[in-house]
N, C-alpha and C positions, 0 to 999 in steps of 0.2 A: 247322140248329143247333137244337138240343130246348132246352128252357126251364128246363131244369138247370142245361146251360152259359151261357142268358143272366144265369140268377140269380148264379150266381156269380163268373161277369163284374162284374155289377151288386155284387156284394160286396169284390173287390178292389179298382177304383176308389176305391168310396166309403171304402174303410179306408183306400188310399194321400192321398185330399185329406185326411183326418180327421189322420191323423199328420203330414202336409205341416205342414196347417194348424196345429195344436200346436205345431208346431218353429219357425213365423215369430212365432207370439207370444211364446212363449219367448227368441226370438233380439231382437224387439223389446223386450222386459222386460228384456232383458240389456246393451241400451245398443247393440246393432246398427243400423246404418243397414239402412232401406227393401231396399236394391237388395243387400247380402248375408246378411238376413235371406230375402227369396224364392230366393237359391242354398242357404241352408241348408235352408227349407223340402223344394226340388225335392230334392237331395239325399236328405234322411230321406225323403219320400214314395217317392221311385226304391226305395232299400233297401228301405221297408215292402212295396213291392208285391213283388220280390224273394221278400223271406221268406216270403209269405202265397200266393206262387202255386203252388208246388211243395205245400204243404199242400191246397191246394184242387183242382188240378189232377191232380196224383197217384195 
C-alpha cells in the first residue's frame, strides 16, 4: 500500500468522525437523547464516508 492510499485512507475517516460528530451535536442541541443522538451521528458519518469515497477513490 503506497502512501497516497494511506493518505487518503487517513482523509476519509477523519471527514466521516468530523460529520458523525457534527450530527450528534446537532442531534443533542435538538433535544435527542444520548443513545439516538450516536445512531444519528453513525448514520450521517456512514453516508459522509459513502459520498467522499468514490471522490477520492475513483
Amino acid at each position: 500500500m503506497n502512501s497516497a492510499m494511506v493518505i487518503k485512507t487517513i482523509i476519509a475517516v477523519v471527514f466521516m468522525v468530523l460529520t458523525g460528530g457534527a450530527a450528534v451535536v446537532i442531534a443533542r442541541r435538538s433535544g435527542k437523547t444520548l443513545s439516538s443522538a450516536f445512531l444519528i451521528g453513525l448514520t450521517v458519518g456512514t453516508a459522509a464516508l459513502g459520498g467522499v469515497t468514490p471522490i477520492l477513490f475513483g
